[in-house]
N, C-alpha and C positions, 0 to 999 in steps of 0.2 A: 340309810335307805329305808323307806317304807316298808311295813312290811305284807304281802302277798292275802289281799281276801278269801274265804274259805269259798265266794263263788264265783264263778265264769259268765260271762251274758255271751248266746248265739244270738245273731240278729239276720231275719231273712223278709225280702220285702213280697210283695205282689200289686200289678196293677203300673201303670206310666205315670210317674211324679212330674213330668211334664202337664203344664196349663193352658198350652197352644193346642195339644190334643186330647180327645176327651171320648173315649172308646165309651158308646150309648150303653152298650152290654154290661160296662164293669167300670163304670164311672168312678171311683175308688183308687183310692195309695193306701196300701197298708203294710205297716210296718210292725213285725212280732218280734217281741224278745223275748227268749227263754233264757230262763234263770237258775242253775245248774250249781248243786254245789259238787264240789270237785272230789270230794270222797267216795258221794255218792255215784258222782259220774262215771268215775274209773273204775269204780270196784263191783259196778251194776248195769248200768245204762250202757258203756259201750261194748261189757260182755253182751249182753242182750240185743244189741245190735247186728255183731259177728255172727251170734247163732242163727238170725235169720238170713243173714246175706248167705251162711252156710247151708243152710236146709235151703234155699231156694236156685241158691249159682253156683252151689260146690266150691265156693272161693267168697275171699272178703276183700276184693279189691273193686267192685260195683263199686259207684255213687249212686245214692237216692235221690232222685230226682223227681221232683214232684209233675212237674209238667208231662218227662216222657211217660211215666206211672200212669198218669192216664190219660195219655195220648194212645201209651200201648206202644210208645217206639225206640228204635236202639234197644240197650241192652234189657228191656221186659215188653218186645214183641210178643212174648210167648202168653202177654195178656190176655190174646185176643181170644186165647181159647178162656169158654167159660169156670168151666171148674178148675183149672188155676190159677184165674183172677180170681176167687171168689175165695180161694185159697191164703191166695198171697195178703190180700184185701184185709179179710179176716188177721193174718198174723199182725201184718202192719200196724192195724188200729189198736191189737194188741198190745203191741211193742208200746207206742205213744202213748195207751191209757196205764200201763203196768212203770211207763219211765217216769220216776220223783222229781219232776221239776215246773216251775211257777213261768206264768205268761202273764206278757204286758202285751198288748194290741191296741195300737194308735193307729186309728183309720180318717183319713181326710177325705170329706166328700166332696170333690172338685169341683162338681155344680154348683152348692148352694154357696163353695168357698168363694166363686167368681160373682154370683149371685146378690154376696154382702159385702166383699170389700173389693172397693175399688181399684185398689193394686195390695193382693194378694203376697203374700211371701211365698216361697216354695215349698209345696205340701211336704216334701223332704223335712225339709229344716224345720218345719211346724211339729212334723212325730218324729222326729230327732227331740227337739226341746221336750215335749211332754214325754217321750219314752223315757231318757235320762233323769226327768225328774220324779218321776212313778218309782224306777229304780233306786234312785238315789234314798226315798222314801222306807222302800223295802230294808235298804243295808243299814239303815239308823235302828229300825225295827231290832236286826241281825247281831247289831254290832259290833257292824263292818265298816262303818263312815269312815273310819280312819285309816282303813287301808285301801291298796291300789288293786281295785277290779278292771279286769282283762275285759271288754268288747270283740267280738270276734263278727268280723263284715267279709261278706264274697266281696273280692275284687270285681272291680266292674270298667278297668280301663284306667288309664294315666287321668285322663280329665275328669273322668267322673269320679275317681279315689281321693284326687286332688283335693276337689271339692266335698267331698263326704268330710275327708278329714278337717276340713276347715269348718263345718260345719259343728263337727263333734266338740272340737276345741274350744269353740264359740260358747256352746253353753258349757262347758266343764268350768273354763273362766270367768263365769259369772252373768253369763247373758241366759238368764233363766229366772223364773217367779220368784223363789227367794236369794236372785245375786250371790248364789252360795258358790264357793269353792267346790266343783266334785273331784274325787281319787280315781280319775277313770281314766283310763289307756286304749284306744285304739288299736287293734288290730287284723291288717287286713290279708286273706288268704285266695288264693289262685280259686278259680271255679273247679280246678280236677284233684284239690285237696283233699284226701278221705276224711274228713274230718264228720264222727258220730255225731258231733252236737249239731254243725252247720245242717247236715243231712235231716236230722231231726225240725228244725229251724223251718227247715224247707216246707214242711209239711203243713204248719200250721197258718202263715200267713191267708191262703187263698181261701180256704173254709171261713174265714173269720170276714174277706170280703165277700164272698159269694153270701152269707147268713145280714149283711148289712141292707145288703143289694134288694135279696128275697127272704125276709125274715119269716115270711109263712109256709118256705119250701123245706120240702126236709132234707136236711144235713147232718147224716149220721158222722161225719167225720168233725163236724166243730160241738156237736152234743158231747166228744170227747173232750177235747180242748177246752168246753166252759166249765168244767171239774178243774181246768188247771190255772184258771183265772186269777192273779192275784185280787184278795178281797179286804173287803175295809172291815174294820172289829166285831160288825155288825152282819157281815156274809154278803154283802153287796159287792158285785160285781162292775158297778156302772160307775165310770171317771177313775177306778181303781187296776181294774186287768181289764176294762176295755172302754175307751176313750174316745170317740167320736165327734168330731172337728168339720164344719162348724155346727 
């Protein structure tokens, strides 16, 4: 048996990876992974985690949830009031700029994708293939290529996990820019899983398309997130932690 990577990859999406529909507001699929080594995860990041869900709910069994966070619904209605959103807010960004871990951000822009080719592939499977091979990039770096790295995906249904998984498999087996072999494992977890990392996950996908969308609007929440950018030798950020398709 292979033996176990020293890191984890969360992966959480944002935006309709469907091409039939095309929301004018947030024309955008993006897929973020975070890159977590498991030392540090356990022994830091999901303590860090706990303390806030403890100082804010008196308990650590919330999910973070990026959508109800600020939508303000379900379990952090209690947003609406100001000084404990601005509270919570505060911690949160905290949490995410203080937690040690690397981002890959594969965004497809689904206009220009229909735009230029005439029969498209599934913005899915476009930042599936470049996420895994950004990744796979990283763990040569690490000195990891030769072990078996965990993928951690929210379930999203029989058909649609179906398909994810077939997708992942696709490029692990060689359907990828360098037809390489990857050590990589799928795995997929229920949406009311407590899982730190996924929670974490959650958070950065949207910032990274909303700053695509409106790149001259301010986004104090992805000004975090490009400190966590994976970068190329040179501190460049761009095709390296964040990828933009086509």
């Amino acid at each position: 048996m292979q033996p176990f990577s020293d890191y984890i990859v969360y992966v959480d999406e944002s935006g309709d990876h469907a091409l039939i529909t095309c929301d004018p507001d947030y024309p955008v699929f993006v897929l973020a992974f975070c890159i977590m080594n498991k030392q540090t995860y356990s022994e830091s990041i999901v303590p860090s985690v706990q303390a806030l869900k403890f100082r804010h709910f008196g308990h650590d069994m919330i999910v973070l949830h990026e959508h109800e966070i600020r939508k303000a619904t379900g379990d952090f209605a209690f947003l609406t009031n100001r000084t404990r959103r601005e509270e919570f807010m505060g911690d949160l960004s905290r949490l995410v700029e203080q937690s040690p871990f690397v981002v890959v951000g594969i965004a497809i822009d689904k206009q220009r994708l229909q735009q230029q080719y005439a029969d498209p592939s599934n913005p899915y499977h476009i930042a599936m293939q470049f996420g895994l091979e950004r990744i796979d990039e990283f763990l040569q770096r690490e000195n990891q290529h030769d072990k078996v790295t965990h993928f951690v995906f929210e379930s999203r249904g029989r058909k649609e996990d179906n398909e994810l998984e077939l997708a992942f498999r696709r490029v692990c087996s060689g359907q990828n820019y360098g037809r390489k072999q990857f050590t990589f494992e799928i795995v997929l977890a229920d949406k009311k899983t407590n899982s730190c990392g996924l929670q974490l996950a959650d958070m950065i996908a949207r910032p990274i398309g909303r700053k695509i969308i409106r790149p001259e609007q301010e986004n104090r929440a992805y000004s975090v997130i490009e400190r966590k950018l994976r970068k190329s030798p040179s501190g460049s950020t761009d095709g390296w932690g964040l990828k933009v398709f086509p």
